[in-house]
C-alpha positions in Angstrom: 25.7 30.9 15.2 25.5 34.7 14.9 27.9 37.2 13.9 28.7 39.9 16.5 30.5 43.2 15.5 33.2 45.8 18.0 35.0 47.6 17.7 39.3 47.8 18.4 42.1 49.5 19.1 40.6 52.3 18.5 40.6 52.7 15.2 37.3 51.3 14.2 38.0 48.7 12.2 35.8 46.0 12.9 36.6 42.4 14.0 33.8 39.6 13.1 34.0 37.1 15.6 31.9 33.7 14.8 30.2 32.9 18.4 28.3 29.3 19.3 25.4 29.2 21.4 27.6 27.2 23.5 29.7 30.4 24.1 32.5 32.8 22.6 36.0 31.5 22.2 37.7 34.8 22.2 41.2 34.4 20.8 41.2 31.2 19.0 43.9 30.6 16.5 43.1 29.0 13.3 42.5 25.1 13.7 42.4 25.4 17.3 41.7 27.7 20.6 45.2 29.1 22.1 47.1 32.4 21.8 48.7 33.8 18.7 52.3 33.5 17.7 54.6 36.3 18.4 54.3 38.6 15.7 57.4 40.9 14.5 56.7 44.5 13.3 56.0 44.4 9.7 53.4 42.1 10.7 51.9 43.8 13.7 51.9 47.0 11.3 49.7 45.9 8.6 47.6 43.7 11.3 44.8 45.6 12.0 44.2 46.3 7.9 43.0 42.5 7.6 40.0 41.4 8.7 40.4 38.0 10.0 37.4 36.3 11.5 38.1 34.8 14.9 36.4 31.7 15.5 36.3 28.2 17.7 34.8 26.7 14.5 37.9 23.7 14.1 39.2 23.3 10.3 39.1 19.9 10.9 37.6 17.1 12.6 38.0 13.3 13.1 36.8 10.4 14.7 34.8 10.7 17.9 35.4 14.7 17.6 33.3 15.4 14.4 30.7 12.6 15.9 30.1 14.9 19.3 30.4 18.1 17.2 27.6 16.6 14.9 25.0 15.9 17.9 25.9 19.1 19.6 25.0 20.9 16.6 21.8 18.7 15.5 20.5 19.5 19.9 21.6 23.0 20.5 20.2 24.1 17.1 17.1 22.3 17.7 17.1 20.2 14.8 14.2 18.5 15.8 12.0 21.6 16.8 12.5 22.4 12.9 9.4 20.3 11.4 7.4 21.5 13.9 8.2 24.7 13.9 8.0 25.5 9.8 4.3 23.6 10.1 3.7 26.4 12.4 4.8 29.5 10.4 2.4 31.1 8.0 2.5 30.2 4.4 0.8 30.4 1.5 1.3 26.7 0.0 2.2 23.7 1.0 4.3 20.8 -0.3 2.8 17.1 0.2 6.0 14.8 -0.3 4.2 11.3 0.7 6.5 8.9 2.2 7.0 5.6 0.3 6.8 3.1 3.6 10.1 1.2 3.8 9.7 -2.5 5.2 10.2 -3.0 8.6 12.0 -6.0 8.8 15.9 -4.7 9.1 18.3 -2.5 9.5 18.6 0.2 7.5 20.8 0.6 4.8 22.1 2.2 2.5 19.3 2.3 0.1 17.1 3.9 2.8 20.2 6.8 2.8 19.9 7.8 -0.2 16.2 7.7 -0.8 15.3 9.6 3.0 18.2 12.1 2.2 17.2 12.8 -1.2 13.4 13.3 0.2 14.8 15.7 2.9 16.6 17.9 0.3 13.3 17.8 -1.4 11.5 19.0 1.8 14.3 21.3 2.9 14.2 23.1 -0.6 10.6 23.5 -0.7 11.0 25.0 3.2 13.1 27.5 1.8 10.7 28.5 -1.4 9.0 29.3 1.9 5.9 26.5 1.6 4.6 24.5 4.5 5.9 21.0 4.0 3.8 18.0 4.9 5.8 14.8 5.5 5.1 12.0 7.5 7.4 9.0 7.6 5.4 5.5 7.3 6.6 1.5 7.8 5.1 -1.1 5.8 4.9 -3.4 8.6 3.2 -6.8 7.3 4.2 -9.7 5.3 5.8 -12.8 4.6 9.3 -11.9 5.1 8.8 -11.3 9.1 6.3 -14.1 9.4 8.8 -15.7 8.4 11.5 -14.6 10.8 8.9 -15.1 13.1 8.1 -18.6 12.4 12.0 -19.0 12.4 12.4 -17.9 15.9 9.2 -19.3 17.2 10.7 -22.8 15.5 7.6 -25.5 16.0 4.7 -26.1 13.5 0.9 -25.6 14.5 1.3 -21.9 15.7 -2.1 -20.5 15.8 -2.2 -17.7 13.6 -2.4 -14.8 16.8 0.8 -16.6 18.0 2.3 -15.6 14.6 1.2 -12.3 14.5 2.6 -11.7 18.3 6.2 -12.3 17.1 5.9 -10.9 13.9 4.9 -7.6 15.2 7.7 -7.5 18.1 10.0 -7.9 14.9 8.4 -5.3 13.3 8.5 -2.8 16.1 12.0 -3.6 16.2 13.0 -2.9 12.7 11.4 0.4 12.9 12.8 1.2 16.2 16.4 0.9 14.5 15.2 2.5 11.4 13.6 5.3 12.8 16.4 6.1 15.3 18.9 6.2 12.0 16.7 8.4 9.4 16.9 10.9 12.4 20.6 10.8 12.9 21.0 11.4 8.9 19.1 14.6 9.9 15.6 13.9 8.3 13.0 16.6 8.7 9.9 15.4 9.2 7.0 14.4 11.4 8.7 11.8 13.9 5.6 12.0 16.1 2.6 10.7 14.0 4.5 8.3 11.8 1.8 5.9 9.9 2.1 1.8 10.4 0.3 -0.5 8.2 -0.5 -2.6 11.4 -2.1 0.1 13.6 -5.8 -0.4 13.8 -6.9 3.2 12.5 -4.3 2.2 9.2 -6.2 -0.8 8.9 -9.6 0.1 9.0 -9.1 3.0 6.5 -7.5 0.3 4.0 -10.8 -1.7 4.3 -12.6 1.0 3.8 -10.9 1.3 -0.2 -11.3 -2.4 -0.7 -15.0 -2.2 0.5 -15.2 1.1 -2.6 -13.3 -1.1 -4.7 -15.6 -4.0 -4.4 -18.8 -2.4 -4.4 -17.6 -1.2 -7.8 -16.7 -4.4 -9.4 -12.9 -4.1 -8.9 -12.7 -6.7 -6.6 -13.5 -10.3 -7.5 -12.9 -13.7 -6.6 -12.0 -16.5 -9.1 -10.3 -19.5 -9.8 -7.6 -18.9 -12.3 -3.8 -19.7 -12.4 -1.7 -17.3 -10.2 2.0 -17.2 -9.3 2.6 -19.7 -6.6 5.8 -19.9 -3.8 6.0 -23.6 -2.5 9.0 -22.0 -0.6 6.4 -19.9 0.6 2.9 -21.9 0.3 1.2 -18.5 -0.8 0.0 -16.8 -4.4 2.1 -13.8 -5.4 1.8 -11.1 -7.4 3.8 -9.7 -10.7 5.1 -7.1 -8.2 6.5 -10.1 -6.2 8.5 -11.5 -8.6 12.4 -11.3 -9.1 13.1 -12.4 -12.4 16.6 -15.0 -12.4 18.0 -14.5 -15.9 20.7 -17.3 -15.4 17.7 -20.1 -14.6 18.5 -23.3 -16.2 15.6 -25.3 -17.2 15.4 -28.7 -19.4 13.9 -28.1 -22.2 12.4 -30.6 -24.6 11.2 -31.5 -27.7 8.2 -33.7 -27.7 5.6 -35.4 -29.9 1.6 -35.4 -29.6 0.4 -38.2 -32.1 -2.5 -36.7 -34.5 -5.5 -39.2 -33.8 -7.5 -37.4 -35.8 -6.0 -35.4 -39.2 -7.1 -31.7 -40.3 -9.1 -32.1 -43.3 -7.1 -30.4 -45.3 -4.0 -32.9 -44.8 -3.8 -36.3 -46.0 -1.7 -39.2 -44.8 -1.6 -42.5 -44.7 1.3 -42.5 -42.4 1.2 -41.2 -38.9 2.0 -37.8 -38.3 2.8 -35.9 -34.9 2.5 -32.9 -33.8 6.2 -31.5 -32.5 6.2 -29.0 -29.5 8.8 -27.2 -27.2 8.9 -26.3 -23.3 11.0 -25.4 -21.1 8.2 -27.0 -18.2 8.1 -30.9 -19.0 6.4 -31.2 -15.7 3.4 -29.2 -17.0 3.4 -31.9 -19.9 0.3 -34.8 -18.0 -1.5 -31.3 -17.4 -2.2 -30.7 -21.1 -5.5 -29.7 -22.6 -4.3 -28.5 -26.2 -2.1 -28.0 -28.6 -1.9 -24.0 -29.9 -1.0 -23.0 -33.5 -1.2 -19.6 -35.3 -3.7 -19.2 -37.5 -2.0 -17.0 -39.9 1.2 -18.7 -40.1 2.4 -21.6 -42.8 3.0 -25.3 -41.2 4.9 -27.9 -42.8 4.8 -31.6 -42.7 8.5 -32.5 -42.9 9.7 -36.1 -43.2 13.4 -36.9 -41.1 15.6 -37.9 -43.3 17.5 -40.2 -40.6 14.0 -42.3 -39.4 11.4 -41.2 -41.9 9.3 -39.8 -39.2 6.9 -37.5 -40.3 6.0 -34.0 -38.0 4.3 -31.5 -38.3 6.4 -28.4 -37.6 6.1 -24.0 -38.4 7.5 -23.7 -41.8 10.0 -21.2 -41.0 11.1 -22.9 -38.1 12.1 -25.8 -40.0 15.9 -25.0 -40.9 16.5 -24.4 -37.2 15.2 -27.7 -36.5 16.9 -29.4 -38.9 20.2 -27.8 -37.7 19.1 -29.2 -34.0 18.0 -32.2 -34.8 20.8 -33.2 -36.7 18.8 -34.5 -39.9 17.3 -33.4 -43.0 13.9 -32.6 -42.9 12.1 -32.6 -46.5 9.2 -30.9 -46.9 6.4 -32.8 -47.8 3.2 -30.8 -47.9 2.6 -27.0 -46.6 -0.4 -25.4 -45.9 -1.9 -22.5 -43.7 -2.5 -22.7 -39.7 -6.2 -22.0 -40.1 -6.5 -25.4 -41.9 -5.3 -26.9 -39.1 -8.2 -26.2 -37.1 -10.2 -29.5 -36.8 -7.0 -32.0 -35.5 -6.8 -33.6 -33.1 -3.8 -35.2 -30.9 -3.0 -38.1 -28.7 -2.2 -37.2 -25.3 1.6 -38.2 -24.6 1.6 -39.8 -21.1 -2.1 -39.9 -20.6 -3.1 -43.1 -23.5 -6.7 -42.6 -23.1 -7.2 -38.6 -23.3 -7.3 -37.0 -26.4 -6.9 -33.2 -27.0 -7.8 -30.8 -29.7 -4.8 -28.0 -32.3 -6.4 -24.7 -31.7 -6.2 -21.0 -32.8 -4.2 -19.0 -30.3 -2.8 -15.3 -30.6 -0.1 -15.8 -28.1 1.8 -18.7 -30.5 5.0 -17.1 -32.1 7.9 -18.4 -33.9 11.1 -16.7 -32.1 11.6 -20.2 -30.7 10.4 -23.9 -30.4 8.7 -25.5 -33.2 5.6 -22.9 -33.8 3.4 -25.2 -32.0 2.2 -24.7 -28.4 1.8 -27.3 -25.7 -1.4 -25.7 -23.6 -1.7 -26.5 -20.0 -4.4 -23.5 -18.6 -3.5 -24.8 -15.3 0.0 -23.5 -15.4 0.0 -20.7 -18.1 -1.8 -17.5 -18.4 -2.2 -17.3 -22.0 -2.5 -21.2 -21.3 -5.7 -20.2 -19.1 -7.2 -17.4 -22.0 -7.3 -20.2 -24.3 -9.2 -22.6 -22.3 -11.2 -19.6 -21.3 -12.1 -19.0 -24.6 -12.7 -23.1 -25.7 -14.4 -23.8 -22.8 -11.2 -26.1 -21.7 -10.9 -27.8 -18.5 -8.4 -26.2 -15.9 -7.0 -29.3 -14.0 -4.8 -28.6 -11.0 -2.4 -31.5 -10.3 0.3 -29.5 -8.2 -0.4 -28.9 -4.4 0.7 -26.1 -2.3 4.4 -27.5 -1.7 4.9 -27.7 -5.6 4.0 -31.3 -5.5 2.2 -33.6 -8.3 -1.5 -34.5 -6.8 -3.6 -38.1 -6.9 -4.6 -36.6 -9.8 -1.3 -36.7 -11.8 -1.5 -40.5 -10.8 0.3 -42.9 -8.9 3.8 -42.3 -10.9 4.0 -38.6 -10.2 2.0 -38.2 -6.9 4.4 -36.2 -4.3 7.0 -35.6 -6.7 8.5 -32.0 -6.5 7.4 -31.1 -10.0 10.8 -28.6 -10.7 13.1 -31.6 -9.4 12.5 -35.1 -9.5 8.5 -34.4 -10.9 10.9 -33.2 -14.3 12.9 -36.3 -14.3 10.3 -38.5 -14.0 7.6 -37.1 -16.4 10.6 -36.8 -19.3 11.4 -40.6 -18.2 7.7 -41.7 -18.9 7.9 -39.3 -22.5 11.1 -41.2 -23.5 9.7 -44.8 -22.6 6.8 -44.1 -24.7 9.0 -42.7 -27.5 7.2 -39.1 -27.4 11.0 -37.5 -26.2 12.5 -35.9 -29.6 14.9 -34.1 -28.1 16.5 -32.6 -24.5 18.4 -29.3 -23.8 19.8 -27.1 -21.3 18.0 -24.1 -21.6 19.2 -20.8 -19.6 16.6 -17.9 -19.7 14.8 -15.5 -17.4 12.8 -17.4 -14.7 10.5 -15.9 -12.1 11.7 -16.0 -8.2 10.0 -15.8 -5.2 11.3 -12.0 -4.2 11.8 -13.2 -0.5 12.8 -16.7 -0.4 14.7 -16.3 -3.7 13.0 -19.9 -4.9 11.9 -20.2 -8.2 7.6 -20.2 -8.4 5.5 -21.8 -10.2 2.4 -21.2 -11.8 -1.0 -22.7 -10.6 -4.5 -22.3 -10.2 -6.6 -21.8 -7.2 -9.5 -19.6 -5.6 -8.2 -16.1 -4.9 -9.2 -12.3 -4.6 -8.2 -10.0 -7.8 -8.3 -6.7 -8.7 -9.6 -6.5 -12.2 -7.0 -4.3 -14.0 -7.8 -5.0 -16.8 -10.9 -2.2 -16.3 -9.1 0.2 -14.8 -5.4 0.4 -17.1 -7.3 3.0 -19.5 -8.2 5.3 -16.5 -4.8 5.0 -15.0 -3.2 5.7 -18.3 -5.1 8.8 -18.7 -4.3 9.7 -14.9 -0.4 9.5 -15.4 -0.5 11.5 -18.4 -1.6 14.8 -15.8 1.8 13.7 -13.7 4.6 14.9 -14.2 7.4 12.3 -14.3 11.4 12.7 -13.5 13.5 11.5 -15.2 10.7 11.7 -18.1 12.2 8.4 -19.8 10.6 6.4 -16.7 7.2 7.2 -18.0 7.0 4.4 -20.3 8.7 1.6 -17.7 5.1 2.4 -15.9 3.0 2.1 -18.9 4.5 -0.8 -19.9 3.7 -2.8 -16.4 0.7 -1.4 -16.6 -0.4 -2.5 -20.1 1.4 -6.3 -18.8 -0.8 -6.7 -16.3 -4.2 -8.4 -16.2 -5.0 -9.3 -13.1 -3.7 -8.2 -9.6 -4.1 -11.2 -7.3 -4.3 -9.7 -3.9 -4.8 -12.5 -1.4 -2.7 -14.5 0.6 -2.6 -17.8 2.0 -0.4 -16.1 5.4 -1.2 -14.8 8.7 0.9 -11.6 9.4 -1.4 -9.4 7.0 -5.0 -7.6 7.3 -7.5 -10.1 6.9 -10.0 -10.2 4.1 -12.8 -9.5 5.6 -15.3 -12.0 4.0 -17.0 -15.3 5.7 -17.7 -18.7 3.7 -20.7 -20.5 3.9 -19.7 -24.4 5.0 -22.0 -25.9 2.4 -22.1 -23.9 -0.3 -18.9 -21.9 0.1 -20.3 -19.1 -1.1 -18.8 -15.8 -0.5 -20.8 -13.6 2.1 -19.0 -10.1 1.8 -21.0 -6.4 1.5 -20.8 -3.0 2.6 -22.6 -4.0 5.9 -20.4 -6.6 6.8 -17.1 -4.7 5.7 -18.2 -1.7 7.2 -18.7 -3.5 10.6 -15.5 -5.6 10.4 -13.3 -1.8 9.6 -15.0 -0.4 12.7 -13.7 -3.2 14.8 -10.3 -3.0 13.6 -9.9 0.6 14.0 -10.8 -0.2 17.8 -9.4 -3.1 18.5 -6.9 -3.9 15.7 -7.1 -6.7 12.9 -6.1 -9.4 16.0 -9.5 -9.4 16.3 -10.4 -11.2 13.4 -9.1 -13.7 14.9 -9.4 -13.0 18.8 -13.1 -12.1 18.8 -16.4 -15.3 18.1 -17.3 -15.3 15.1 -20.7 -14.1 16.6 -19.2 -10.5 17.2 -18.0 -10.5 13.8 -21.2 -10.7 12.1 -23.8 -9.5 14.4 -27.7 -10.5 13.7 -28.5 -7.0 12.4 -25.4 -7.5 9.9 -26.9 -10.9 9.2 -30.3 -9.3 8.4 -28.9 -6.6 6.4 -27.1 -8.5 4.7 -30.1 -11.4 4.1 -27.9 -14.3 5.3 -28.8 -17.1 7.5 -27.7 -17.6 10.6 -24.2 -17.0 11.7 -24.0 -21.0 12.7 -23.9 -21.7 8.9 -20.7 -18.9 8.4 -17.0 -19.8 8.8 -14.8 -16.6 8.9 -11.9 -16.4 6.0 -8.3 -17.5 6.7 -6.4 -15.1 3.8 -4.8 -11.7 4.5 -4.4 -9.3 1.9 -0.9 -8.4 -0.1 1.1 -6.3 1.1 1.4 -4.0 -1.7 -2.7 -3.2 -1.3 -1.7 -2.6 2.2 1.1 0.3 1.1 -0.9 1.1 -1.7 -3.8 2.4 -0.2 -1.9 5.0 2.2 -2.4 8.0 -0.1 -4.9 10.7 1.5 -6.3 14.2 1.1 -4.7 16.4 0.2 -3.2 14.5 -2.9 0.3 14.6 -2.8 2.7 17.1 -4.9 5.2 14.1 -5.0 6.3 10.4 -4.5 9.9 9.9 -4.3 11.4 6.1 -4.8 13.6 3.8 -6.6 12.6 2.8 -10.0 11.8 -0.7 -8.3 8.6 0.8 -7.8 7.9 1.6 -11.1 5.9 -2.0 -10.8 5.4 -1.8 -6.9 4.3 1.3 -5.2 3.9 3.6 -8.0 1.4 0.7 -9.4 -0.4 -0.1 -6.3 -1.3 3.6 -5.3 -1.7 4.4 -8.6 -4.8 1.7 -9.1 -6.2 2.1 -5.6 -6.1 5.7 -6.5 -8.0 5.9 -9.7 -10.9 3.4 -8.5 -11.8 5.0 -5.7 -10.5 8.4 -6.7 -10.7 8.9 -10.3 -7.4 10.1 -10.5 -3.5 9.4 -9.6 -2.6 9.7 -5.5 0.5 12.3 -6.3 0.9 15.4 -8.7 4.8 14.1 -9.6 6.8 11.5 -9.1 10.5 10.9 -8.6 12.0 7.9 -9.4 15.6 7.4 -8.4 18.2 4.6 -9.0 20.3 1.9 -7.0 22.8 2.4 -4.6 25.7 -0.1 -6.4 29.8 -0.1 -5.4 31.9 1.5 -7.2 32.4 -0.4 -9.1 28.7 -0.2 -10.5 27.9 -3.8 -9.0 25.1 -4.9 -7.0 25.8 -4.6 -3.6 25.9 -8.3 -1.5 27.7 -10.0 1.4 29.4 -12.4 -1.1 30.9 -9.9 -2.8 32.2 -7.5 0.5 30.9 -4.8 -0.9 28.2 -4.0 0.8 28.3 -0.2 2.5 26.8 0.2 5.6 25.4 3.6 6.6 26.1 3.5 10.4 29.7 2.6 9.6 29.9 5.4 7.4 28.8 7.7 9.6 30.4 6.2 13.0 33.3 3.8 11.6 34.3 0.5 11.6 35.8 -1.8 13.8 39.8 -0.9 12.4 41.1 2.3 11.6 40.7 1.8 8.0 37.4 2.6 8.0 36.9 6.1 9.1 34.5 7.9 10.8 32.8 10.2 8.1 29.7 11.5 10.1 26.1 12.1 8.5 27.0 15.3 6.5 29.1 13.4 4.2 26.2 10.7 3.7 24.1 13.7 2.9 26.8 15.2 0.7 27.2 12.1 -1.4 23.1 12.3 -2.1 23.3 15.8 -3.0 26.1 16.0 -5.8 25.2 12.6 -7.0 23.3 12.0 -10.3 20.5 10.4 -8.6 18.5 9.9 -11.6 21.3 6.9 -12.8 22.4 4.1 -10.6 24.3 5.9 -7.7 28.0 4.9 -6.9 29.1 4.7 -3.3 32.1 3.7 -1.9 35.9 5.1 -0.1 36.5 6.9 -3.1 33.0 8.3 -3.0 32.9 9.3 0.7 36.5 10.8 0.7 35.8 12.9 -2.6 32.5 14.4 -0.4 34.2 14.9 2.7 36.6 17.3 0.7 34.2 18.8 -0.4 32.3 19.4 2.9 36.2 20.4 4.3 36.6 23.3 1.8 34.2 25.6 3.4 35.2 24.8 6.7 38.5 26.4 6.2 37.1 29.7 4.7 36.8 30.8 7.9 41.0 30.4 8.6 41.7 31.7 5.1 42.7 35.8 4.7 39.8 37.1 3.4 37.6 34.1 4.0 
């Protein structure tokens, strides 16, 4: 709009009338075009001392009116000339804001609002300090959520994997089609032509190209260890996978390990046993060890109801007499170093034998003070067996199932259902089974299939975190971090993780560019060959990996510079990397001034950029971060289907089906964003939306007002 200035009747006051580029209208009463009332004397007298705007801009509008008036305004202004056009202005800084890639597997909501908005105003405010603002909107387009929907439509087993990854993608380019198409609508500034995709082949290659640094300098490894597995999903997972499901009920139990062999320091001519607690009875045939802590005082307590004697913490002992429902009378107590040196009957397995043990990770908030050790399905489990030199026996299969292994009782039983059932039947037949409760506590989930995981041990690709949390410690400390009390959520993950498993047992993914030898099954992975394989996807795409002989993929002068035999002897890996590598390696020079996301990736994003960052780099991908909360109702609640409380952007800004829903258009979306408290979870709802559409209304009437 512009303002134009003449003069009238003469008298040479002057009459400001707002015109459109879509033309004047001259003589427009307030609310509406048309000629003015009649006017009687007094009024016409003292007319020309006001100075009333005229103007065609409506007080109000509703429905399909405000939705036309909206995209007039967003074309004839050239809303989406404006990126372009501040990129092309001179300025003296410029303001990275690096776009946190949303997944590209459905329709936006409301979430996206409220994080793309609140990244606009960032942009827009930045525009106006009068800096060049870089921002380029990105999709994180791989993974096992659309594989699966892919899978689901495709509906038949033995797809080959380029058959997966055909469908996968057209879901993909779908999602971001819609996606895309909506962020513009809400009036986001940015980049719309040269938006990054973690599938396109140049994305790829470059992401190789930091997993080639990282493994040249002994970041990435490959191991056997226990990792979080999805039967729901029949793939390892990482900590930034996980939904933890505080209302999991497990069966817990208490159960006895026979001492075969007494600690020197305790003498008995009776039998004593060793009591232990878990909430994982299926982990029980998997046993290695039985954990105490070294520091702590154990008592041998005699049941007043059976005379059984057990060996129990000492300071557990009135909670376990209160549970058990007997006396227990102390009968000899001693430290848990002098149990070192005992040794205790396995309880399903007669004939196996396994050693008490000093552990670190043993404490006495629950249980008995005693720890039943399986390293096959624990990770403290796994650093004491690391440490004793203790066997890591697998006996659960990719669908969660017990192995030959766990012998003919338990083979193909579903460990968390009937596998339970039928390994607490075989501890009560042999008289181990003390004791069996419902016990409700925080459970990992599958983040996707919302399945509860379990944890097992197989060959996999890591990131070795555990050398690089000091350096990203030291990074963060150099980034500023809003709200400031979200500093330590990040240090904490940080200092929880060990490991990063990054490989999956999938298709729709960038494959891990290493080849197996079929005898040895040795790894064959080094700069030449990684270097050659990024090359070919930035060409040709990752498809390739798959599409292409294995005699393109590792060439004779790759062979020879690599020192390997011939390629007859190779077979070409089937695992694709996770997807929070792929997202995490999308930071670039210039370093960004800020990332702006939920405070879900305080342990996802954040993390993942932040250690791919400070191995390659030597220091953290953005200068700031933002960290926002949840979109809830408002009523404060998570927003789901079962509920009905879930608020859909596009009906917010278009309306719903019945006239109860109104039509609010995108300026109130935006307005809700910008006078919300974004830093807290942010409430959205009728109440919400009407309270900023009056407040978007009050300006529009200034123009009607006198004196406005």
């Amino acid at each position: 709009p512009h303002w134009d200035s003449v003069a009238r009747d003469g008298g040479g006051l002057l009459h400001r009338a707002l015109s459109f580029s879509s033309g004047r209208c001259q003589g427009a009463g307030p609310g509406e075009g048309g000629a003015q009332p009649a006017e009687d004397s007094a009024q016409a007298r003292y007319r020309d001392t006001v100075l009333l705007p005229r103007t065609d801009f409506p007080m109000k509008l509703t429905g399909q009116k405000l939705l036309d008036r909206e995209l007039q305004i967003q074309q004839e202004c050239g809303f989406a000339d404006l990126y372009s056009w501040q990129r092309a202005r001179k300025a003296k800084k410029e303001f990275c804001l690096h776009d946190g890639p949303p997944y590209a597997n459905g329709d936006p909501h409301v979430g996206h609002a409220l994080n793309k908005i609140l990244k606009d105003i960032r942009n827009r405010f930045e525009m106006l300090r009068g800096r060049q603002v870089h921002y380029i909107p990105g999709w994180d387009c791989h993974g096992l959520p659309i594989e699966l929907k892919a899978l689901g439509e495709l509906g038949t087993s033995g797809l080959s994997p380029l058959q997966i990854r055909q469908k996968a993608r057209e879901f993909a380019v779908g999602a971001i089609a819609r996606q895309k198409a909506a962020f513009q609508r809400w009036g986001v500034m940015a980049d719309w032509d040269k938006c990054y995709y973690t599938f396109d082949g140049a994305y790829e290659a470059a992401q190789l190209k930091v997993f080639q640094e990282m493994h040249s300098k002994g970041f990435i490894y490959q191991d056997y260890k226990p990792v979080f597995w999805s039967p729901s999903s029949r793939t390892a997972l990482a900590e930034a996978e996980l939904e933890y499901n505080p209302e999991h009920v497990s069966r817990a139990i208490y159960a006895t390990f026979p001492l075969v062999t007494l600690p020197p320091d305790i003498a008995s001519e009776e039998g004593v046993s060793v009591l232990v607690w878990t909430t994982q009875p299926w982990t029980i045939p998997a046993n290695q060890a039985v954990c105490y802590m070294p520091n702590a005082k154990y008592s041998v307590v005699k049941r007043e109801d059976n005379s059984q004697l057990l060996l129990v913490a000492a300071e557990r002992t009135a909670s376990l007499s209160a549970l058990l429902g007997t006396e227990l009378q102390i009968v000899a107590t001693f430290t848990g170093s002098q149990l070192q040196g005992g040794v205790c009957k396995h309880p399903t397995i007669p004939e196996k034998q396994v050693p008490l043990l000093p552990a670190n990770h043993v404490t006495m908030a629950k249980g008995t003070g005693l720890v039943h050790t399986a390293p096959a399905h624990g990770m403290d489990d796994y650093s004491v067996a690391s440490h004793f030199k203790l066997s890591v026996e697998c006996m659960v299969d990719e669908d969660g199932k017990f192995t030959e292994m766990a012998g003919p009782d338990l083979q193909d039983l579903a460990v968390m259902t009937e596998g339970t059932d039928k390994v607490i039947s075989m501890l009560k037949a042999c008289g181990a089974l003390i004791k069996e409760e419902q016990c409700v506590h925080s459970y990992p989930y599958d983040w996707r299939t919302k399945q509860p995981v379990v944890i097992r041990p197989s060959k996999q690709w890591f990131i070795n975190t555990e050398s690089l949390k000091d350096k990203a410690k030291d990074a963060l400390q150099k980034v500023r971090v809003l709200p400031e009390s979200a500093r330590g959520g990040l240090l904490a993950m940080l200092d929880k993780r060990t490991y990063w498993c990054i490989s999956r047992q999938r298709s729709w993914g960038v494959p891990i560019p290493v080849f197996y030898h079929k005898e040895t099954g040795d790894a064959l992975i080094n700069k030449y060959t990684m270097s050659h394989i990024a090359k070919l996807f930035k060409e040709k795409g990752s498809d390739c990996w798959w599409e292409l002989p294995i005699e393109t993929l590792l060439p004779p002068e790759v062979l020879k510079k690599s020192k390997a035999g011939p390629v007859s002897e190779y077979l070409r890996g089937e695992d694709v990397l996770d997807i929070w590598f792929d997202s995490g390696a999308s930071w670039s020079d210039p370093r960004a001034d800020a990332y702006v996301e939920g405070k879900d990736q305080i342990g996802g994003w954040f993390q993942s950029s932040l250690l791919t960052s400070v191995a390659v780099r030597k220091k953290a991908p953005y200068k700031s971060l933002v960290v926002h909360g949840f979109a809830v109702s408002e009523k404060g609640e998570k927003m789901s289907k079962s509920l009905g409380n879930v608020v859909d952007p596009d009906v917010v800004i278009n309306g719903g089906k019945d006239s109860g829903t109104p039509a609010y258009g995108a300026d109130v979306l935006r307005w809700w964003v910008a006078e919300s408290n974004v830093f807290s979870e942010v409430q959205i709802g009728p109440n919400a939306l009407n309270s900023a559409r009056d407040s978007i209304n009050k300006p529009r009437h200034l123009p009607h007002q006198p004196g406005g």
